[in-house]
N, C-alpha and C positions, 0 to 999 in steps of 0.2 A: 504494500500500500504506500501511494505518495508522502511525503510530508505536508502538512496542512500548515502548521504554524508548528515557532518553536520561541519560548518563553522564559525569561529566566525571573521566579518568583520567590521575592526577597524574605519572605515570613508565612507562617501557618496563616495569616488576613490573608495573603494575594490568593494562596491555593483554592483556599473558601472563597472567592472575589470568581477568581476563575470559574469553578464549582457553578455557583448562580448566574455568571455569562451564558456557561450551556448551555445551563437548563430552561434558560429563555427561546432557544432554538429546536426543542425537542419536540420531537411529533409522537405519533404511538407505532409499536414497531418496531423506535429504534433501541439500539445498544449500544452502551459504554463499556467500553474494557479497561479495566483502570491495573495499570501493570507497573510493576518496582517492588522493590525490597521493605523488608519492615523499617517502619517511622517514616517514611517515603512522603507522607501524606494523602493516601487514599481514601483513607473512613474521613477526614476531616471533608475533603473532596466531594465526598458523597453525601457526607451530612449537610455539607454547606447549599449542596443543589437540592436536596431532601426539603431539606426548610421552605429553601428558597420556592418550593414548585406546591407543597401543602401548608405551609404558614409557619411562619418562625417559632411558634411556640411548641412545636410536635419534637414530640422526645424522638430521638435517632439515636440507641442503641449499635453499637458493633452486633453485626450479625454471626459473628464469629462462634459463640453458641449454638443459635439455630439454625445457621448454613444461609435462609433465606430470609427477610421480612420482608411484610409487603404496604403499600402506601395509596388512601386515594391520591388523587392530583386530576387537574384539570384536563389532562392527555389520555385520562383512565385509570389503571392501574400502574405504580411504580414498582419492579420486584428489586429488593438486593439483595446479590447473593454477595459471601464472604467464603472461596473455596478453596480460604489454608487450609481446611482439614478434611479434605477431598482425598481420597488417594489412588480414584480410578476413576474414570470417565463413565462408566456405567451407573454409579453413583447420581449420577444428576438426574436420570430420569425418575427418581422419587420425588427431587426436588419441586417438580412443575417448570424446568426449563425450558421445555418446547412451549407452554399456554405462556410462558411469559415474552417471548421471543416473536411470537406470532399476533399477541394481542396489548403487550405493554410496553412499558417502556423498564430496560434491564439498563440494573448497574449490575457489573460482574470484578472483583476485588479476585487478585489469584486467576486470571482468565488464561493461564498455560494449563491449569487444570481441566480447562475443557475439552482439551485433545481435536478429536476431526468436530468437535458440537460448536466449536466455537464460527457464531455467525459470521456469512462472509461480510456483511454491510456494515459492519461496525465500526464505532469510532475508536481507535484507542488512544487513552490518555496515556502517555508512560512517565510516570514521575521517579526521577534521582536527587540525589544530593550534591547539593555541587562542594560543600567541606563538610560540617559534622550535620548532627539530628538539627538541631536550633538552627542553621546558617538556611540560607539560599535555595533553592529547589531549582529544576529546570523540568519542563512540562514539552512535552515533546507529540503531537497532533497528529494523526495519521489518519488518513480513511482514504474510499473509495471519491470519485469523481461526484459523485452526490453529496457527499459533505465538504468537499474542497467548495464547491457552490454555497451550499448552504450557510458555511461559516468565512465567505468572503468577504463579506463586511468587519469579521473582527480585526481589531487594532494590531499592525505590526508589532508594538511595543506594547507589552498589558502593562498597565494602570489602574491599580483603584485607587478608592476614596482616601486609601492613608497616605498615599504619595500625592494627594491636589495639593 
């Protein structure tokens, strides 16, 4: 998949900042692949576009326990999965990954764990560290030619509120 954009985000705000850019752009259907290492900022990522798409005061839980939770929001249903503790790809069809693939809108945390399941349209985020857990992130944008359109209006440079 192309690169879409690539982003160097200075704090846990810009990832959440990012997070709710997204998720202003989400239709039903689609999928986030949210990829990196632990403290990466994924669940923050997800939480932040969780809020942002059912209302900021909705608890957002790591899914890390129950594999999935799930969210109204205004595109339908939001599923997350969290599949560190995945250890075969067979595994997921208990979860409801196909009705959420087909009919919602998926965040998938861990998305190597999906093996051949993992959707071809999806967007992936891949978040690193660019020095330790507290410093810098870098956000790395990749998808198909349908979200390279979709997300052409975003900013070369992200920006939020704590940098105006």
């Amino acid at each position: 998949m192309p690169m879409i954009r690539r982003y160097q985000l200075p704090d846990e705000a810009a990832t959440a900042a990012l997070g709710m850019l997204l998720a202003d752009r989400l239709q039903p259907g689609d999928a986030i692949l949210l990829d990196g290492a632990l403290g990466v900022g994924k669940t923050c990522f997800a939480r932040a576009l969780i809020r942002h798409l059912s209302g900021n005061e909705t608890e957002v839980p790591s899914p890390s326990f129950n594999l999935v939770l799930t969210y109204d929001i205004p595109q339908g249903m939001l599923w997350h999965f969290d599949l560190y503790r995945i250890g075969n790809p067979r595994e997921l069809d208990e979860l409801g990954l196909d009705d959420a693939l087909r009919d919602g809108v998926t965040l998938v945390e861990w998305p190597d764990r999906l093996g051949s399941q993992a959707p071809a349209g999806a967007l992936t985020v891949s978040l690193s560290l660019l020095t330790d857990a507290a410093g810098p992130r870098r956000a790395d944008l990749t998808g198909n030619a349908d979200w390279a359109t979709r997300l052409a209006d975003l900013p070369e440079t992200f920006v939020h509120d704590a940098d105006v």
